[in-house]
N, C-alpha and C positions, 0 to 999 in steps of 0.2 A: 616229533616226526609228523603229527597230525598238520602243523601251516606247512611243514613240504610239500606234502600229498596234495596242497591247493593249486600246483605249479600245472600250466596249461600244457599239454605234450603235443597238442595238436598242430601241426605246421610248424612247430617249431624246427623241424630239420624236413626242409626242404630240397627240391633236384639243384644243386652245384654245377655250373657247368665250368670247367677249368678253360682259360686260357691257351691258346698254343702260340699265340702271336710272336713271344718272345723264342720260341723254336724255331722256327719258320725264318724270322727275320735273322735268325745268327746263320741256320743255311743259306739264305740270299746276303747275307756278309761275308762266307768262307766262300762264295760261290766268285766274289766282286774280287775278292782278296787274290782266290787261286786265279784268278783272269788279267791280274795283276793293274794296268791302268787301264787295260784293253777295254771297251765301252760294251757292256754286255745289255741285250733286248731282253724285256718282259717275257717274251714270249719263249727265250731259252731260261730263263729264272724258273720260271714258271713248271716247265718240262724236267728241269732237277727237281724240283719239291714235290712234281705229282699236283700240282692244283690248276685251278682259273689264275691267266694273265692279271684278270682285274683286283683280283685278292693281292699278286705280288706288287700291282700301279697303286694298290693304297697303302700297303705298308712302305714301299719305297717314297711317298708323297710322305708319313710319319718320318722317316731318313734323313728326308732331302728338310726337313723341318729342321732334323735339332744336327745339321751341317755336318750331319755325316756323310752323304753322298752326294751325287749329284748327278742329275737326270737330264737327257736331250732327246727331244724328239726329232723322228725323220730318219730317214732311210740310210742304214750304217752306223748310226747312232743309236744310245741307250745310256745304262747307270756305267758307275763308278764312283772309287771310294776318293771321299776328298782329303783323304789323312792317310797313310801307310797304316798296316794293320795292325805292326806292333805301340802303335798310339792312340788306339782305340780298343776301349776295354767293353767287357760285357755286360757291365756298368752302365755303359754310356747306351749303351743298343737297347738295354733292358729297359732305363727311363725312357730312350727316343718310343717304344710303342706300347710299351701296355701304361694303360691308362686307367684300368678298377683298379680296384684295393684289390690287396694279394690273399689278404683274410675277410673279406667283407662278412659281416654279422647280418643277421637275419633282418628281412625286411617287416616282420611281422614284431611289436612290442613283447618281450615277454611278460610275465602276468605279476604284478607291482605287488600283487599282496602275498606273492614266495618270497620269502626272505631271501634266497640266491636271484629270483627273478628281476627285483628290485634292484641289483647294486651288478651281474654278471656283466651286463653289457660294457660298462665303462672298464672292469676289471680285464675284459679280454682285449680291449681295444689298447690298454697303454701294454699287453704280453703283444698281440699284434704287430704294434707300430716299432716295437723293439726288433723285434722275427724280421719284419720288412729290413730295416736299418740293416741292422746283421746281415741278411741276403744281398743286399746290393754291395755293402763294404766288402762282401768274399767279390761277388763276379767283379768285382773295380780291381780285382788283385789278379785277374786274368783278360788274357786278349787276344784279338780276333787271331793274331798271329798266330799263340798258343793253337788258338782250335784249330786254324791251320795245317800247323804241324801235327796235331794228333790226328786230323783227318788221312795226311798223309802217310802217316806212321800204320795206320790202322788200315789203308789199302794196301801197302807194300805187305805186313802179314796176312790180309786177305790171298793177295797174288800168290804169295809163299806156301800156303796152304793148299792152294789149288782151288782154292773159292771164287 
């Protein structure tokens, strides 16, 4: 127990800030989907998620990268999807914009002379990269269509309730 007790605590669990990229962009996906081919502006994207235009013009720019959408500038013009929604999984939306690691490990080294400090880091990375695989193989088994339909499903009970 005494070389555990040598393990450094300090900064090793640092502030995380999580991601919401991958949120945001399946709302301005159900948003393109429910719009159907109709050519939807930033600035109505924008007014469904509650944020800045220019937050939705970059992750749309992520989109229009891995030929999920397609974007026009000019008056009357805007996005849309370039594949129907049931051919576009959440898979595909997930890789088009987050781009860290989904478990990234601490930027600080742990302390070489703990016997767990020494060998953790490679041990969590291949649980990790397994967790990642697993996550994206489920959301590749759903699609945009799916959230579609639950969005839809889930206002029609809203209405019904009187909410």
């Amino acid at each position: 127990m005494a070389t555990f007790d040598k393990c450094n605590p300090c900064c090793y669990i640092c502030r995380v800030l999580t991601s919401c990229r991958f949120a945001v962009a399946l709302h301005v996906m159900t948003v393109l989907a429910f719009k159907e081919s109709e050519p939807v502006t930033s600035d109505l994207l924008a007014s469904s998620v509650n944020t800045n235009p220019v937050v939705i013009r970059r992750l749309l720019l992520l989109l229009q990268e891995a030929r999920l959408v397609e974007t026009r500038k000019g008056a009357g013009l805007g996005s849309r999807l370039l594949r129907k929604p049931n051919k576009i999984s959440l898979g595909d939306i997930y890789r088009a914009v987050e781009t860290e690691e989904l478990f990234p490990l601490p930027a600080r080294q742990p302390n070489k002379g703990c016997p767990v400090g020494q060998c953790i880091q490679q041990a969590l990375e291949n649980i990790f990269v397994s967790a990642q695989l697993a996550m994206e193989k489920e959301l590749s088994k759903t699609t945009l269509a799916d959230v579609l339909d639950a969005v839809e499903e889930q206002c029609s009970e809203s209405k019904g309730k009187g909410k």
